[in-house]
DODREN-968690 format. One record per residue: z, y, x negated of N, C-alpha, C in turn; residue in one letter. Coordinates in steps of 0.2 Angstrom, whole numbers, padded with zeros to 4 digits, always signed. Layout:
N
ZYXZYXZYXa/...
//
This chain:
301
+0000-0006-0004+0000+0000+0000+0000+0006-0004x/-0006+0011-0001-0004+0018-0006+0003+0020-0005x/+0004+0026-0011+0010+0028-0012+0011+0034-0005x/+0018+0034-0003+0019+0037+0004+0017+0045+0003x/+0017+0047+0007+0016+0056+0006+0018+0058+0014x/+0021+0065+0011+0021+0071+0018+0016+0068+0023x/+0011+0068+0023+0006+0066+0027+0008+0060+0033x/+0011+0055+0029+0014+0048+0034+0018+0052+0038x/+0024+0054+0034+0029+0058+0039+0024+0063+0044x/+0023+0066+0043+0019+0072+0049+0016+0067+0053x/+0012+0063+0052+0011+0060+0056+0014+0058+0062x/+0020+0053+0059+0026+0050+0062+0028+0056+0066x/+0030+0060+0065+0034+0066+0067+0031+0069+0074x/+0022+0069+0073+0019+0072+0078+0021+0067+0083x/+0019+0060+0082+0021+0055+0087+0025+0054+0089x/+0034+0055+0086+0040+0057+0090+0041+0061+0091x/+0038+0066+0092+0038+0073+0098+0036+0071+0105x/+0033+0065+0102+0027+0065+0111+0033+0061+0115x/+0039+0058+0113+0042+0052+0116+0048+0058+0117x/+0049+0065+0117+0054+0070+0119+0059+0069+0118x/+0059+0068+0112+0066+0069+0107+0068+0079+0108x/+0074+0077+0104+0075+0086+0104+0073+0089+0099x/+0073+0094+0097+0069+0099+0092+0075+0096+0085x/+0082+0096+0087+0086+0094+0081+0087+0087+0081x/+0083+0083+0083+0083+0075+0083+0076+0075+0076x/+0072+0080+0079+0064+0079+0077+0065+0082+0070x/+0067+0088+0067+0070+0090+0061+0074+0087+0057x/+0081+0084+0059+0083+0079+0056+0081+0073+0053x/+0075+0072+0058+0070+0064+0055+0065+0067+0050x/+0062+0072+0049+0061+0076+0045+0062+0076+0039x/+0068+0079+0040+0073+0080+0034+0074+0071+0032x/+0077+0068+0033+0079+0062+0031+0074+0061+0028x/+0068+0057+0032+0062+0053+0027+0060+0057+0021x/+0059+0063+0022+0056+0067+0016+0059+0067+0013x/+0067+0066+0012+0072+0064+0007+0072+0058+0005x/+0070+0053+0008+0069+0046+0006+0062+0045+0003x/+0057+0048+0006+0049+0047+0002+0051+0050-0005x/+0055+0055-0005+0055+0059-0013+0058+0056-0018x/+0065+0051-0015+0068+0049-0019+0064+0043-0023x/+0058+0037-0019+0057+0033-0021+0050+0033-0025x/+0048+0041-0023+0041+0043-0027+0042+0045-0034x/+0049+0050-0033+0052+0052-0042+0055+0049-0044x/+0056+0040-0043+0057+0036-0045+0053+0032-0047x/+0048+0033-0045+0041+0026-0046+0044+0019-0042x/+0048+0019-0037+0050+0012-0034+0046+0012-0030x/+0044+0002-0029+0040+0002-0023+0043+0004-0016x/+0039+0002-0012+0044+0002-0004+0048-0004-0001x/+0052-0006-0004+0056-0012-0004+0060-0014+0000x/+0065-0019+0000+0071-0019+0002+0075-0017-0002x/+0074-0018-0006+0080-0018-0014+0079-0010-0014x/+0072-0006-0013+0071+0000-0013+0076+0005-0010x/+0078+0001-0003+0081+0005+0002+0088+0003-0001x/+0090-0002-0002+0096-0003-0002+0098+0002-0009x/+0094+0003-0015+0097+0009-0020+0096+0014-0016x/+0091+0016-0013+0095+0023-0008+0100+0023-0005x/+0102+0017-0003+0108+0019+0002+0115+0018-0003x/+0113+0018-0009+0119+0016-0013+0119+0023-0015x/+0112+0026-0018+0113+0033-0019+0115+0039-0013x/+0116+0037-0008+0118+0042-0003+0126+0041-0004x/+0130+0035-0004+0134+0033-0005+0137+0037-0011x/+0134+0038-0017+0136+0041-0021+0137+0051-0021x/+0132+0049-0015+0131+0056-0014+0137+0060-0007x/+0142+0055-0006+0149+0054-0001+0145+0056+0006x/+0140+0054+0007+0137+0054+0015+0141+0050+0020x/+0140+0050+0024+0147+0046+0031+0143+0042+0031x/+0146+0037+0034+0145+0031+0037+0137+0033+0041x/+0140+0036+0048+0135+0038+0051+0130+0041+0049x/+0130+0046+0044+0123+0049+0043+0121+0043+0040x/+0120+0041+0036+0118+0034+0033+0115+0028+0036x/+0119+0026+0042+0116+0025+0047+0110+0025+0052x/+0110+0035+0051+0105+0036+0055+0097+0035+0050x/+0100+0037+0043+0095+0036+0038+0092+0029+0037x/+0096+0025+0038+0094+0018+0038+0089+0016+0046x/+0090+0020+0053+0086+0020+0057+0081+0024+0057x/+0080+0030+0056+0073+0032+0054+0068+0029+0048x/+0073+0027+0045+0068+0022+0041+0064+0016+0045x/+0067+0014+0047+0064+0006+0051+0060+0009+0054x/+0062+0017+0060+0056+0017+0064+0049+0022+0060x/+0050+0024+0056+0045+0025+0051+0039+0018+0049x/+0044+0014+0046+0040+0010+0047+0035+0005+0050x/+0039+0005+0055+0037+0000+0061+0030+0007+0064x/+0031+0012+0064+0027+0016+0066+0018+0012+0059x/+0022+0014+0055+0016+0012+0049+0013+0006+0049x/+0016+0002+0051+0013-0006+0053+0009-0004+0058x/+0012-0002+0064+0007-0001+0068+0000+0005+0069x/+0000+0006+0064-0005+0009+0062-0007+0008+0055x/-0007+0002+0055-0011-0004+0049-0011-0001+0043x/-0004+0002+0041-0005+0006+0034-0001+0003+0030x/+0004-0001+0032+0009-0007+0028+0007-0015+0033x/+0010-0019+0031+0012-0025+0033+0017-0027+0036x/+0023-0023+0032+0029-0025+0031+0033-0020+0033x/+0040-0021+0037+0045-0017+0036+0051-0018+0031x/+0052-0016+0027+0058-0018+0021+0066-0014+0025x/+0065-0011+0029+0070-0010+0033+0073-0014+0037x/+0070-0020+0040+0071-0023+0045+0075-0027+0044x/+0079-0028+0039+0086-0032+0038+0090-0028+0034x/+0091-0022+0037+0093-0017+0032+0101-0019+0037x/+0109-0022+0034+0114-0019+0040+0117-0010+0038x/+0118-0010+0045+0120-0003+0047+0128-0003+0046x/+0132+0003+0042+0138+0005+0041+0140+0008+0047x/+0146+0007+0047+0150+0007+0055+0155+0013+0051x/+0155+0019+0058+0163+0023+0055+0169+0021+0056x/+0174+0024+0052+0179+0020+0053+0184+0020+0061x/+0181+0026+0065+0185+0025+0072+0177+0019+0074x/+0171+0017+0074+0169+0012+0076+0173+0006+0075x/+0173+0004+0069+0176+0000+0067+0182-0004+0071x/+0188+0002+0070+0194+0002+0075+0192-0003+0079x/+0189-0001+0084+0187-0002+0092+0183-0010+0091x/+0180-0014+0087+0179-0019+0086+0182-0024+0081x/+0188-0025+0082+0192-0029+0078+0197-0032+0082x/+0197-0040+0079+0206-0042+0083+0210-0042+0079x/+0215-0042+0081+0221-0042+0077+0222-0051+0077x/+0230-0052+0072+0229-0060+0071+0232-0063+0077x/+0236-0057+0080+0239-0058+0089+0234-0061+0092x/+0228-0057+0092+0221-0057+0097+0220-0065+0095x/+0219-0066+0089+0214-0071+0088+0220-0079+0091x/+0226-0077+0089+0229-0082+0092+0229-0083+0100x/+0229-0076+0105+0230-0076+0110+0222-0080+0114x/+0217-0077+0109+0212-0080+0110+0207-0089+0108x/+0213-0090+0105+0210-0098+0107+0216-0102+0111x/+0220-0099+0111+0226-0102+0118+0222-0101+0123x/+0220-0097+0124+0214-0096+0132+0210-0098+0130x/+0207-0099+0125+0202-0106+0127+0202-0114+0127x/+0210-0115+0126+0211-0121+0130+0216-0122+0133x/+0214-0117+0139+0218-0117+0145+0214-0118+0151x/+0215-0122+0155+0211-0124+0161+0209-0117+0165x/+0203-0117+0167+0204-0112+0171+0196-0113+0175x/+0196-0115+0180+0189-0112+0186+0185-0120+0183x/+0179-0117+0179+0174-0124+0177+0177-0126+0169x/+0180-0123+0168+0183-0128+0162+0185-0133+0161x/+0180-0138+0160+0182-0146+0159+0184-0146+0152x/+0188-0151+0149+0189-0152+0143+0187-0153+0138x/+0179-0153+0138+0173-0155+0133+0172-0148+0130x/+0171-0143+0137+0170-0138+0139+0173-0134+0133x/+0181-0136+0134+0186-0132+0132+0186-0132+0123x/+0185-0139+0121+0185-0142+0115+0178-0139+0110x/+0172-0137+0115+0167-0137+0111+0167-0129+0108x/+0172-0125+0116+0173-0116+0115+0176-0117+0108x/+0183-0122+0108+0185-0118+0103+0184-0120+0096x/+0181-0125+0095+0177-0127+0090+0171-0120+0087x/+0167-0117+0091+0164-0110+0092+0167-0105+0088x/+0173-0103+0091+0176-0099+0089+0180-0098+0084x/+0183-0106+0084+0187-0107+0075+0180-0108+0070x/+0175-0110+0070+0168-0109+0066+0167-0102+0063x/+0168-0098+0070+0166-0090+0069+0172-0086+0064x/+0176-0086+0066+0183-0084+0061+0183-0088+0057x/+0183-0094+0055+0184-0097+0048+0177-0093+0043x/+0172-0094+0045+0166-0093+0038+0163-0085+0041x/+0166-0081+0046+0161-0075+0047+0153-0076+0048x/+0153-0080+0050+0145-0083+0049+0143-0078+0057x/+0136-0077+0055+0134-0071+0061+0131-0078+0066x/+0130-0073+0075+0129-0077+0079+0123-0083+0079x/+0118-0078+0076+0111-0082+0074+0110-0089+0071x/+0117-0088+0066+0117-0093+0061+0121-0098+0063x/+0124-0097+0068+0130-0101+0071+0125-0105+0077x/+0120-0103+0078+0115-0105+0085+0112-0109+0082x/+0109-0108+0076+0102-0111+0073+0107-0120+0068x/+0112-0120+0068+0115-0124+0065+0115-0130+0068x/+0112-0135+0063+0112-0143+0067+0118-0147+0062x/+0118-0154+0067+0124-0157+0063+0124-0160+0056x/+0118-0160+0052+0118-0163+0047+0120-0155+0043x/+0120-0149+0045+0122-0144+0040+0127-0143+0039x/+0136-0149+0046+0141-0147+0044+0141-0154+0038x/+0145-0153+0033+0148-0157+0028+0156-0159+0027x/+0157-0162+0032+0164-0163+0034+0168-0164+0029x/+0164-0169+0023+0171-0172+0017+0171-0167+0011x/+0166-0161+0012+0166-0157+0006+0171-0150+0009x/+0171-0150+0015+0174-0145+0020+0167-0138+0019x/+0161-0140+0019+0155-0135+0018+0153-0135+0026x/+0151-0127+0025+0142-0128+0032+0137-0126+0027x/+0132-0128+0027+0124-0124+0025+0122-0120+0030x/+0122-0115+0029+0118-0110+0033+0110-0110+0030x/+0106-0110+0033+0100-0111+0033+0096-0106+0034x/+0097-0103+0039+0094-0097+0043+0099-0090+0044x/+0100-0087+0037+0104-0083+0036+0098-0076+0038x/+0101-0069+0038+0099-0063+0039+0093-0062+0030x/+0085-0061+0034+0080-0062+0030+0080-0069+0026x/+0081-0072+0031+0081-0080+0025+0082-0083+0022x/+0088-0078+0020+0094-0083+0013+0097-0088+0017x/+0096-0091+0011+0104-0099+0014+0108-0099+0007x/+0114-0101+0010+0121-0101+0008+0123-0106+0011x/+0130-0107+0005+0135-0114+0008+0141-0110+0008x/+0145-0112+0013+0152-0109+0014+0157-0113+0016x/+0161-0111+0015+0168-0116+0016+0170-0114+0023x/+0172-0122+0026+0175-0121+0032+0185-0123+0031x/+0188-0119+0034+0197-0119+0034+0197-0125+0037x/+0203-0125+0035+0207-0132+0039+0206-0135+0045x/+0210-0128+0049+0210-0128+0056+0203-0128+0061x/+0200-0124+0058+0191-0125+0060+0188-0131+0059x/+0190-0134+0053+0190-0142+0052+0190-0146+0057x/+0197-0146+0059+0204-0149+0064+0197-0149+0071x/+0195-0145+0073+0194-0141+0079+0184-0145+0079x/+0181-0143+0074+0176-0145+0072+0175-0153+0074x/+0181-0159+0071+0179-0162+0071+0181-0166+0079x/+0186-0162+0082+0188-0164+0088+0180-0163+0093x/+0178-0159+0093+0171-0159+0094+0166-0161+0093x/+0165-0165+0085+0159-0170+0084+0163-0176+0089x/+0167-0176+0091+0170-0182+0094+0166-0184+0098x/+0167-0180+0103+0166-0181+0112+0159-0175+0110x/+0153-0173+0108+0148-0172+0107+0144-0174+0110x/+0144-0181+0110+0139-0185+0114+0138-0185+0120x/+0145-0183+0124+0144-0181+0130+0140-0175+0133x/+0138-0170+0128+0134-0166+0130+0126-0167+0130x/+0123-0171+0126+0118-0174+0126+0114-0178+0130x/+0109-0175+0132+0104-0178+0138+0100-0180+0136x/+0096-0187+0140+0089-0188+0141+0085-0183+0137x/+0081-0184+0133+0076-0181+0131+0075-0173+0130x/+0084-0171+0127+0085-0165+0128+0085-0165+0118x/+0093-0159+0120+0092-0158+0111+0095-0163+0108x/+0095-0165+0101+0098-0171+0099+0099-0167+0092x/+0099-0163+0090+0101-0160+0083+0104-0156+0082x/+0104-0150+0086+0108-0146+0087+0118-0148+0088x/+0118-0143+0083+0127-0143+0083+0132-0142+0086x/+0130-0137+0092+0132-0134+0098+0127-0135+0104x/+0128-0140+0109+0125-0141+0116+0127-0137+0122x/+0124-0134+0124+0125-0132+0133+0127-0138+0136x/+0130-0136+0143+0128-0139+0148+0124-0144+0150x/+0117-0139+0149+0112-0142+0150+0109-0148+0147x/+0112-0148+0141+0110-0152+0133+0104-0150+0131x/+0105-0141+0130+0100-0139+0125+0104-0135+0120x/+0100-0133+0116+0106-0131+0111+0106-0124+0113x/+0114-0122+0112+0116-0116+0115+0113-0112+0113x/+0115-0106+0118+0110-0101+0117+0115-0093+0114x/+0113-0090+0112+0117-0085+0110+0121-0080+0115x/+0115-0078+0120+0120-0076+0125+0125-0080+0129x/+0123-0087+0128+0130-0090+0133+0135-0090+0128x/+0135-0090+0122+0140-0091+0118+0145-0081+0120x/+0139-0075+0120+0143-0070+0122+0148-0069+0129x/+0144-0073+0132+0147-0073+0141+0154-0077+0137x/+0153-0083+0136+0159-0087+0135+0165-0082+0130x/+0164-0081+0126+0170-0075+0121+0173-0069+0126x/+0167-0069+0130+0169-0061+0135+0174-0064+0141x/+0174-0072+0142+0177-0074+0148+0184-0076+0143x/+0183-0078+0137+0189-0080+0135+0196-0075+0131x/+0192-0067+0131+0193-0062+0132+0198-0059+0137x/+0195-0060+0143+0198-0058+0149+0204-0064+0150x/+0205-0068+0151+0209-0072+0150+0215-0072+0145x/+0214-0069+0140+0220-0069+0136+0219-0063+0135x/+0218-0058+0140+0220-0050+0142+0218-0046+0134x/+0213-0049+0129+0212-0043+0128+0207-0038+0127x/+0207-0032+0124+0202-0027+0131+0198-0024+0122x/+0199-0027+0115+0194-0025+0110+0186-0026+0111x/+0184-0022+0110+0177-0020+0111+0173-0026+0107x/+0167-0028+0110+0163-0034+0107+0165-0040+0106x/+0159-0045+0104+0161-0053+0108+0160-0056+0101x/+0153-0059+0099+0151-0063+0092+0153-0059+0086x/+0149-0053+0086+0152-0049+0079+0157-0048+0077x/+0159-0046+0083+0167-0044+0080+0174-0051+0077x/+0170-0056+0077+0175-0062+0070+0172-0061+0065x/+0165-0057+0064+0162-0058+0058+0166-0051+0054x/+0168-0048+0056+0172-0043+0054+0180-0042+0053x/+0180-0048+0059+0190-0047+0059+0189-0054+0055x/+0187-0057+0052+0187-0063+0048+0187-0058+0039x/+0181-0053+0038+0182-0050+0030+0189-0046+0032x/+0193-0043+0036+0196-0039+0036+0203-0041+0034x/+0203-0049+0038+0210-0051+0036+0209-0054+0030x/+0206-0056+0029+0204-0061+0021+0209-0054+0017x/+0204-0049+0018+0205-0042+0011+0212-0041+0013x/+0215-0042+0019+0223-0041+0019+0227-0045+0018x/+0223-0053+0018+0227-0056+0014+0226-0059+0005x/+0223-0054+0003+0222-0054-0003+0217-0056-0007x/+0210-0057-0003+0206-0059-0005+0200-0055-0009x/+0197-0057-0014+0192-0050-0017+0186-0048-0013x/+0185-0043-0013+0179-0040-0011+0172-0044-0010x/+0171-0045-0019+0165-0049-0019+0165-0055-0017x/+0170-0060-0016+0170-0067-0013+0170-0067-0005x/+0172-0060-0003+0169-0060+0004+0161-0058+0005x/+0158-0054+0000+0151-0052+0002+0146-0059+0000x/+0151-0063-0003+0145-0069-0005+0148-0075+0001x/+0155-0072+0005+0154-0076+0010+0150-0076+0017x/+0149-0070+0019+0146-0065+0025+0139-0066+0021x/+0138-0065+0015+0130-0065+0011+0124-0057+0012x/+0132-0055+0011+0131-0048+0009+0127-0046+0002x/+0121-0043+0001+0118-0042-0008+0122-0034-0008x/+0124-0030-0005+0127-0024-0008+0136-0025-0006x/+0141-0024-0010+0147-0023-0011+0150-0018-0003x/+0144-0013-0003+0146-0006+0001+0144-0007+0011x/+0142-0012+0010+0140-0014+0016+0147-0022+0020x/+0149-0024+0013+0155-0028+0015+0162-0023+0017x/+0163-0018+0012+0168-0012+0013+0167-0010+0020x/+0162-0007+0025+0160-0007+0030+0163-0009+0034x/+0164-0017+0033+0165-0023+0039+0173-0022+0039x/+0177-0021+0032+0183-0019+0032+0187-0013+0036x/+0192-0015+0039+0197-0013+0040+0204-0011+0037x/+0207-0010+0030+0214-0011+0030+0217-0005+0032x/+0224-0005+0035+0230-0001+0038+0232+0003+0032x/+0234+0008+0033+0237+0011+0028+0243+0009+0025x/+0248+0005+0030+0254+0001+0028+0254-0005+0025x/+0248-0009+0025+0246-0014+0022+0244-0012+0013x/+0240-0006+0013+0236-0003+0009+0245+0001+0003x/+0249+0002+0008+0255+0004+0002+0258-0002+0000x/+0258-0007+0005+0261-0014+0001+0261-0017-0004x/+0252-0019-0004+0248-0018-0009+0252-0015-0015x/+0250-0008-0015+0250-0004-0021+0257-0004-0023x/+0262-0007-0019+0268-0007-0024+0269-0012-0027x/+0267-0018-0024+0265-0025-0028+0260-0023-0032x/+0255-0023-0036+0252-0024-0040+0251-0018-0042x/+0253-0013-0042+0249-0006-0046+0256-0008-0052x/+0253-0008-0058+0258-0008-0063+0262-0003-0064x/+0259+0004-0061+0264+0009-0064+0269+0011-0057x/+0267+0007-0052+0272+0009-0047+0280+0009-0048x/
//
C-alpha cells in the first residue's frame, strides 16, 4: 500500500460529515489521524499492528487518558475500514487493537471476591429450569472464566481434547488475532471442570455436536450469548447489580491475581496480552491494598 497522506484523511473526513457527526466529533477525528499518519510517516513504519500498538505506547508516554486513547484507537479502525472499502488497503491492523477502560469504567465492571463467591452459590442453587446437569455445566463455565481469564470467544470455540486434565492446562486455539496459548487451569475449576466431563454425555444428541466442550440444551455447542443470558440470570439471583456478564471475569480474574501478588507480565501472558499497558487497564488495585503492599515490600518503608 502507498504511504498514507492528508489526502486519505480528507477524504475519510468528507465521508464522515455525510453520516452527521458534529463539527467537534469531525475535527477531533481530524486532529487524531493526522497525528497518527505523521507519527508513522516520520517514522518510516509500516501500517501495522505492531505500528499502532507503538503509537499507543507513545501516547501513553505522552500521559493521554485512557479515554482519549481510546478514541484514537477507534478512529483508527474506522479510517481503516473506510480504506478497505475503498480498495486502498486489504487489511485493518486496528481490528484487534483492545481498548483502555477509565478507571471510573473499570470500577463499574468488576466483582469483588464476595461477588464471585456469591455468584457460584447461585449457580448451584435450584431455581425455575435448573436441572442439575444444568447447574454443573454453569458452574464449570464460570470457574473456567475466573480461573484462566480466557475471553468469551475462546471459552466457546473450546473442544474437549483442548482441556488437559493431568497437566491442569487448556489450549486456547482461537485466541484474539489467532494466537494460541496454553494456560493453567486452578484447582477448583479443576474440581468443577471435571464434575462436568462427568455427566457431559447427557448433553449430547443424535447427530448433533460431539466436540465441543460446552453443549446447550440443544446439543450444540453453546453459544455466546446463552452463556451472557445465563451469567446475567446467575447475577440476579445472587443479588448482584456489577455491570457486565463474560468480560467482566476476564478482568476481576488480572485484578485479583495483582492483589494477590501476582506480576504483571505473567498476567499479560495469561489473558495473551503483547503490550504490558493494556493488562494495567484490566487492573484494578484499592488504594488500601496498594499501601499494604508498599509497607511489606518497599525496603525503605
Amino acid at each position: 500500500m502507498k504511504i498514507l497522506s492528508k489526502n486519505h484523511i480528507n477524504e475519510f473526513i468528507s465521508y464522515e460529515e455525510l453520516k452527521g457527526y458534529t463539527q467537534d466529533t469531525i475535527r477531533r477525528k481530524k486532529q487524531y489521524l493526522s497525528r497518527f499518519i505523521s507519527f508513522i510517516n516520520t517514522n518510516h513504519l509500516p501500517p501495522t499492528k505492531e505500528t499502532i500498538q507503538k503509537y499507543i505506547t507513545y501516547l501513553h508516554e505522552e500521559k493521554k487518558s485512557p479515554e482519549k486513547i481510546a478514541l484514537h484507537i477507534t478512529y483508527i479502525n474506522q479510517f481503516y475500514n473506510h480504506l478497505i472499502e475503498r480498495d486502498i488497503t486489504k487489511v485493518n491492523p486496528a481490528a484487534t487493537i483492545d481498548k483502555p477502560l477509565s478507571i471510573k469504567t473499570r470500577d463499574s465492571y468488576l466483582f469483588t471476591e464476595d461477588d464471585i463467591k456469591n455468584l457460584f452459590t447461585a449457580s448451584m442453587t435450584h431455581h425455575k429450569r435448573k436441572s442439575i446437569i444444568i447447574m454443573v455445566r454453569d458452574r464449570a463455565i464460570m470457574e473456567l472464566f475466573y480461573s484462566t481469564g480466557m475471553r468469551l470467544s475462546e471459552l466457546t470455540q473450546l473442544d474437549v481434547n483442548d482441556i488437559d486434565i493431568k497437566h491442569r492446562e487448556v489450549r486456547i486455539l482461537n485466541g484474539k488475532g489467532l494466537k494460541q496459548r496454553i494456560v493453567p487451569i486452578g484447582e477448583k475449576a479443576l474440581y468443577y471442570l471435571n464434575q462436568y466431563l462427568e455427566i457431559r454425555h447427557y448433553f449430547i444428541k443424535l447427530n448433533k455436536e460431539y466436540n465441543s466442550l460446552f453443549i446447550s440444551r440443544e446439543g450444540n455447542r453453546i453459544s455466546g450469548l446463552s452463556i451472557r443470558r445465563m451469567i446475567h440470570r446467575r447475577k440476579q439471583e445472587a443479588h448482584i447489580t456489577t455491570k457486565g456478564t463474560t468480560h467482566i471475569f476476564r478482568r476481576t480474574c488480572a485484578t485479583h491475581m495483582i492483589k494477590h501478588g501476582a506480576p504483571i507480565q505473567s498476567i499479560a501472558k495469561l489473558l495473551g496480552h503483547e503490550l504490558l499497558q493494556t493488562t494495567e487497564q484490566y487492573t484494578i488495585i484499592d488504594i488500601h491494598d496498594l499501601k499494604d503492599k508498599y509497607k511489606t515490600f518497599h525496603p525503605r518503608d
